[in-house]
DRENFI-867722 format. One record per residue (C-alpha): x, y, z; residue in three letters. Coordinates in Angstrom, 1 decimal, m for minus. Each point is the difference from the previous one (the first is absolute). Last residue first. Layout:
<rec px="X" py="Y" pz="Z" aa="ALA"/>
...
//
This chain:
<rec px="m94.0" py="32.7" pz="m60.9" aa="UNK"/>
<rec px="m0.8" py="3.9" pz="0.0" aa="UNK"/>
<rec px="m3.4" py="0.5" pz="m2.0" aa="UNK"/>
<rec px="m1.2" py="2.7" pz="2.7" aa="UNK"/>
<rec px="m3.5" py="0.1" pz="0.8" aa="UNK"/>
<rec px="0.0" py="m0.6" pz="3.4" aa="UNK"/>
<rec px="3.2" py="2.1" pz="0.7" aa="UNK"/>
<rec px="m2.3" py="3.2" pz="m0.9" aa="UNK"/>
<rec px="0.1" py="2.6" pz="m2.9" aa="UNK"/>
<rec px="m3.2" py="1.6" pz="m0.2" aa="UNK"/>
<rec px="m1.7" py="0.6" pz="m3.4" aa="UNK"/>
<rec px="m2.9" py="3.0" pz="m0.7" aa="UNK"/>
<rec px="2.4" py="2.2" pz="m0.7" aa="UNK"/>
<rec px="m1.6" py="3.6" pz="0.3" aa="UNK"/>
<rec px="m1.3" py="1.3" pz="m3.7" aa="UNK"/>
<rec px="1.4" py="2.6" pz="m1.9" aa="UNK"/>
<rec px="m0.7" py="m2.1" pz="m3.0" aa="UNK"/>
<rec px="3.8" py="0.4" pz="m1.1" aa="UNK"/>
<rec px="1.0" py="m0.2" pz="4.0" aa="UNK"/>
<rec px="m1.6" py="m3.3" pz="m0.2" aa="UNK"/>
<rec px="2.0" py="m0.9" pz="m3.7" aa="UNK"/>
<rec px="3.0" py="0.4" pz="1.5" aa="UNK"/>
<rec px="m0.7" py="m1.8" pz="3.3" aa="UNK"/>
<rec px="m1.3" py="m2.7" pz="m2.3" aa="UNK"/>
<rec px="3.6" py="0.2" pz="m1.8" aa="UNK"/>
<rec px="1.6" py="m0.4" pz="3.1" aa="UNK"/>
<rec px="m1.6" py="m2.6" pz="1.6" aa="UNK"/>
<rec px="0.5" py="m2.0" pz="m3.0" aa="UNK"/>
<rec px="3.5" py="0.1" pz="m0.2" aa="UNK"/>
<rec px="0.2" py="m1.3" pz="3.8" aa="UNK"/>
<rec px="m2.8" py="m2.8" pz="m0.8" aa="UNK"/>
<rec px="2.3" py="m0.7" pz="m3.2" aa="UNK"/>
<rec px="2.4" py="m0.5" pz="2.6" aa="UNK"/>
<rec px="m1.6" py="m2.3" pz="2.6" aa="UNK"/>
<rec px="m0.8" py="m2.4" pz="m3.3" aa="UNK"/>
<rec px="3.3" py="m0.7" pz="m0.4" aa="UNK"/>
<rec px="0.8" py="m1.1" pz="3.6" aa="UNK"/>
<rec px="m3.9" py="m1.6" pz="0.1" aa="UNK"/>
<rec px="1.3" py="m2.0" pz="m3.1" aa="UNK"/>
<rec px="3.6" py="m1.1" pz="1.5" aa="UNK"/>
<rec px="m1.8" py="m1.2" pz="2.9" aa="UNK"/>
<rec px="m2.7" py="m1.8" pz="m2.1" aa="UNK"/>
<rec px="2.4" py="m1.7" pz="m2.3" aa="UNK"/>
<rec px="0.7" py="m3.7" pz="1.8" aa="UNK"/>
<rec px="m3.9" py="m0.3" pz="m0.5" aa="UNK"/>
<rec px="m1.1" py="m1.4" pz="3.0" aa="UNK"/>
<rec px="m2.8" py="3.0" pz="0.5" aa="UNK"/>
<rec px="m1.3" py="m0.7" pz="m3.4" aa="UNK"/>
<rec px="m1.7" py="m3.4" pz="2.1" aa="UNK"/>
<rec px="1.0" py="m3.5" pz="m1.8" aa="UNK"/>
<rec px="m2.4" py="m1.9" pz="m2.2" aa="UNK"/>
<rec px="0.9" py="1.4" pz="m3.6" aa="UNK"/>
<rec px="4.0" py="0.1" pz="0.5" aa="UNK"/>
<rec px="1.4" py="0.1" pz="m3.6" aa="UNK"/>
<rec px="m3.0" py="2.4" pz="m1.6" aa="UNK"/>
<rec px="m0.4" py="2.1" pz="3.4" aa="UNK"/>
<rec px="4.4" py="0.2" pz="m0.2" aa="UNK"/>
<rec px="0.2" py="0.7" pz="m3.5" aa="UNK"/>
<rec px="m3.3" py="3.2" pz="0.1" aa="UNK"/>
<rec px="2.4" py="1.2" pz="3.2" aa="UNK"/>
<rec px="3.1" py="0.3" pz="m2.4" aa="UNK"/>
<rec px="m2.1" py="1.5" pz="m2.7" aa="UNK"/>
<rec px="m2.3" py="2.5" pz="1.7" aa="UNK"/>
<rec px="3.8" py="0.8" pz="1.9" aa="UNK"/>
<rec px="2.2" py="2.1" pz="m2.2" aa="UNK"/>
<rec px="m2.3" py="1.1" pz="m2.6" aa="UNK"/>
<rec px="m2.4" py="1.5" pz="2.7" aa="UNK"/>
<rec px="2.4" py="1.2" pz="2.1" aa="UNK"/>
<rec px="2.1" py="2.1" pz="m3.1" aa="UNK"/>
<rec px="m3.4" py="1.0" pz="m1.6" aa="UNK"/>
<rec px="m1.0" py="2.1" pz="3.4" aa="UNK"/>
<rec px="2.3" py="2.4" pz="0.8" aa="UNK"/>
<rec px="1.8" py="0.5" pz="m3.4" aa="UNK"/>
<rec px="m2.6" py="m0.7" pz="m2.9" aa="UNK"/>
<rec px="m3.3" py="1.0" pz="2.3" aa="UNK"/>
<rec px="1.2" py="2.6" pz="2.5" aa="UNK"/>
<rec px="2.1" py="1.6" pz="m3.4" aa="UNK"/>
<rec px="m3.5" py="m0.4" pz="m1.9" aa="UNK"/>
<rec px="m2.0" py="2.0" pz="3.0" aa="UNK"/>
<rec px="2.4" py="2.5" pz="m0.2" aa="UNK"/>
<rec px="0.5" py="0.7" pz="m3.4" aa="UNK"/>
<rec px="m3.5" py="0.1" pz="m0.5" aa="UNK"/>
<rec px="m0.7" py="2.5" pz="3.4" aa="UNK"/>
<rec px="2.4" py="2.1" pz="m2.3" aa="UNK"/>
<rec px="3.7" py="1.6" pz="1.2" aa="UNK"/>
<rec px="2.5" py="2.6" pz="m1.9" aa="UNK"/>
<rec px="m2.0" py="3.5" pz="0.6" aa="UNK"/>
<rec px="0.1" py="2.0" pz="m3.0" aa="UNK"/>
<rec px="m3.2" py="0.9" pz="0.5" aa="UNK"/>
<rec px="m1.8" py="m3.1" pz="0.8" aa="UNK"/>
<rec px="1.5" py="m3.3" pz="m0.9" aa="UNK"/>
<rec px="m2.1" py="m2.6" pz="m2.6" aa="UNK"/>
<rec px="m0.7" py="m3.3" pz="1.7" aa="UNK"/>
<rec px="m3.6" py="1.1" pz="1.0" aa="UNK"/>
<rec px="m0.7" py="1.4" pz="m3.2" aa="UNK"/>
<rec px="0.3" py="m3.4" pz="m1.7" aa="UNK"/>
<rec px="m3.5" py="m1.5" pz="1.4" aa="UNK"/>
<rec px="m1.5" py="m0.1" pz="2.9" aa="UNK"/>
<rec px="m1.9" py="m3.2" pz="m0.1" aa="UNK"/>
<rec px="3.3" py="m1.7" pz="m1.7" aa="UNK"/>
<rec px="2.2" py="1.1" pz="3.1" aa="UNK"/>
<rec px="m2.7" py="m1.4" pz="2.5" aa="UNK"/>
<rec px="m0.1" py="m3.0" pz="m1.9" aa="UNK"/>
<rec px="3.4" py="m0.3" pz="0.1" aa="UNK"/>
<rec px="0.4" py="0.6" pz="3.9" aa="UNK"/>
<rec px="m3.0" py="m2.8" pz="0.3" aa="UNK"/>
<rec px="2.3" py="m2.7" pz="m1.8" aa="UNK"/>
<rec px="3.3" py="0.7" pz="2.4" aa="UNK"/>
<rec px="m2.4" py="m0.2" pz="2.5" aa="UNK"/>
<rec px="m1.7" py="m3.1" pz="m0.5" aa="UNK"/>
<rec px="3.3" py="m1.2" pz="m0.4" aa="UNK"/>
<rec px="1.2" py="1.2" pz="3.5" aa="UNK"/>
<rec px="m3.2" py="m1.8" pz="1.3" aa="UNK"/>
<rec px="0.3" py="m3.3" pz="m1.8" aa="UNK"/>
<rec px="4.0" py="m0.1" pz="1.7" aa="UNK"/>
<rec px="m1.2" py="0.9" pz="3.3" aa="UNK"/>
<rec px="m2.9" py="m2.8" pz="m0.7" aa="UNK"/>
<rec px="2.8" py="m2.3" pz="m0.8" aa="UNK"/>
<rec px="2.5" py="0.8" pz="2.9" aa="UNK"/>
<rec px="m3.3" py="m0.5" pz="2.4" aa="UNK"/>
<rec px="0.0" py="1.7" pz="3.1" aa="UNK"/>
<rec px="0.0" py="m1.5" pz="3.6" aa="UNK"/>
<rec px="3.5" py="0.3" pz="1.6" aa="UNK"/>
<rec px="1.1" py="2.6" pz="m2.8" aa="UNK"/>
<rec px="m2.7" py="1.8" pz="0.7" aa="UNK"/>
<rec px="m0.9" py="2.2" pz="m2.5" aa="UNK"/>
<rec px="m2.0" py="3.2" pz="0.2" aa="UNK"/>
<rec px="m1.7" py="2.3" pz="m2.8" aa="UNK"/>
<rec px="3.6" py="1.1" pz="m0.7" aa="UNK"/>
<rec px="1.2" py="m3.1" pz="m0.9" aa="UNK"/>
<rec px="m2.4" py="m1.0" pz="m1.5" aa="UNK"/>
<rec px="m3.0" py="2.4" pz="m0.9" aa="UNK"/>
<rec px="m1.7" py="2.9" pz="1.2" aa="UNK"/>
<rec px="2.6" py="2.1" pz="0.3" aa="UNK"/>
<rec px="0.9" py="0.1" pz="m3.7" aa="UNK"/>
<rec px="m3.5" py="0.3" pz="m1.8" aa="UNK"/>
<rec px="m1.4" py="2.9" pz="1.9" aa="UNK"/>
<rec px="3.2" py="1.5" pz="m0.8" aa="UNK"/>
<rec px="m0.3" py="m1.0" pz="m3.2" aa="UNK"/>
<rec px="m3.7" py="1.8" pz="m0.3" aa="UNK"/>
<rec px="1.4" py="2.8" pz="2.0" aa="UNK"/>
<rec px="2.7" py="0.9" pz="m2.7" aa="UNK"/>
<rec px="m2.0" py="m0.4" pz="m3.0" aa="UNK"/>
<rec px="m1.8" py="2.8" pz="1.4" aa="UNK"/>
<rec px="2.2" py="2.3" pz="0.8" aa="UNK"/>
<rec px="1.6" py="m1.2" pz="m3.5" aa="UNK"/>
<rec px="m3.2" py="1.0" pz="m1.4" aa="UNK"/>
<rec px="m0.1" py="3.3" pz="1.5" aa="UNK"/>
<rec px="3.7" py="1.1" pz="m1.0" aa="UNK"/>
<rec px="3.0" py="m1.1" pz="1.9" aa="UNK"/>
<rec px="3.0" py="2.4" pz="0.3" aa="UNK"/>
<rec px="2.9" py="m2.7" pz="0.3" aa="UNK"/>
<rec px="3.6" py="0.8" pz="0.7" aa="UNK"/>
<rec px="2.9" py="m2.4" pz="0.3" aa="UNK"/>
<rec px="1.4" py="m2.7" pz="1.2" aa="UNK"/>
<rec px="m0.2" py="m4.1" pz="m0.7" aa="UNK"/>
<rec px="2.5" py="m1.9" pz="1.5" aa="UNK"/>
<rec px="2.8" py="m2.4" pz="0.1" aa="UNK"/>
<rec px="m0.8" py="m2.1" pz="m2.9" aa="UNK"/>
<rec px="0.5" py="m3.7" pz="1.6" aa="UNK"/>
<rec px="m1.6" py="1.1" pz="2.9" aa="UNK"/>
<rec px="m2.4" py="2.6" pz="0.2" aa="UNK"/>
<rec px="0.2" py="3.2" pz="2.5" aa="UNK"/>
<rec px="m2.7" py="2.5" pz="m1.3" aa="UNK"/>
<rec px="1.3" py="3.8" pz="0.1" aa="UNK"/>
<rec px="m3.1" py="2.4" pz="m0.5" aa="UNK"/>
<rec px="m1.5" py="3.7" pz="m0.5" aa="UNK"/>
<rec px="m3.1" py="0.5" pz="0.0" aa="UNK"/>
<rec px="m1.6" py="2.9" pz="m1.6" aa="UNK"/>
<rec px="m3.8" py="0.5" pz="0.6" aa="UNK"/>
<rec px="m2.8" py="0.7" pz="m2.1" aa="UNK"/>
<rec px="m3.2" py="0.5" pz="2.1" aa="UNK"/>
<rec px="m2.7" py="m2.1" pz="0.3" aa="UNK"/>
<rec px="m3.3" py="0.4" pz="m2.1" aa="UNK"/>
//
């Protein structure tokens, strides 16, 4: 059984400024924690885009897929993983529903639709001559930022290693 541990934390997140506080996770949120780690670095953008080479839609299919897994994960768990421990004021739930409502929710509604107009009104041409693409891989360079820190979160959570590099080849930088 791992250990409780305290962590304390100050996520940067545009638009809100920040999440801070304490969070003493209990065994399930240990465990909730891995599976969305598991979840996050293993898919777009932090599972490796190229903006060269890499698909704006699949990206886009991929941070939905994750978005729906993270709310699976929170139904498989139940409520006790967004209740606070002890007094303290943090909850994986309340994590894992601020990545999903204020890191991921605001690309997703900003850009599914606008990419969804362009496939519909330009069915033959490549996604890589959509007049959108740079501003998408500027956009979507940030929630890989946000996301990095949240699965560093939950890695020290599972007291686990990171199992991500950061490299220049998987940058989203246009």
């Amino acid at each position: 059984m791992p250990k409780l541990i305290s962590v304390r934390l100050d996520l940067k997140l545009p638009g809100i400024g920040g999440i801070s506080g304490t969070w003493e996770p209990d065994e399930s949120e240990i465990k909730a924690a891995w599976e969305l780690y598991v979840e996050i670095v293993t898919r777009t953008p932090l599972g490796g885009f190229s903006p060269q080479d890499g698909s704006v839609r699949e990206a886009l299919n991929s941070i939905y897929t994750l978005f729906d897994t993270t709310r699976g994960i929170l139904r498989s768990y139940g409520p006790s993983v967004a209740r606070p421990k002890s007094g303290k004021e943090l909850s994986f739930g309340y994590l894992a529903v601020s990545m999903l409502n204020f890191v991921l929710r605001p690309l997703l509604t900003a850009w599914h639709p606008r990419l969804q107009v362009w496939e519909r009104d330009n069915p033959s041409l490549s996604e890589k001559e959509w007049s959108g693409r740079r501003d998408f891989l500027m956009a979507l360079n940030e929630v890989e930022d946000q996301l990095r820190q949240y699965a560093s979160l939950f890695a020290e959570v599972a007291e686990i290693p990171e199992l991500m590099e950061e490299s220049d080849a998987t940058s989203t930088t246009a």
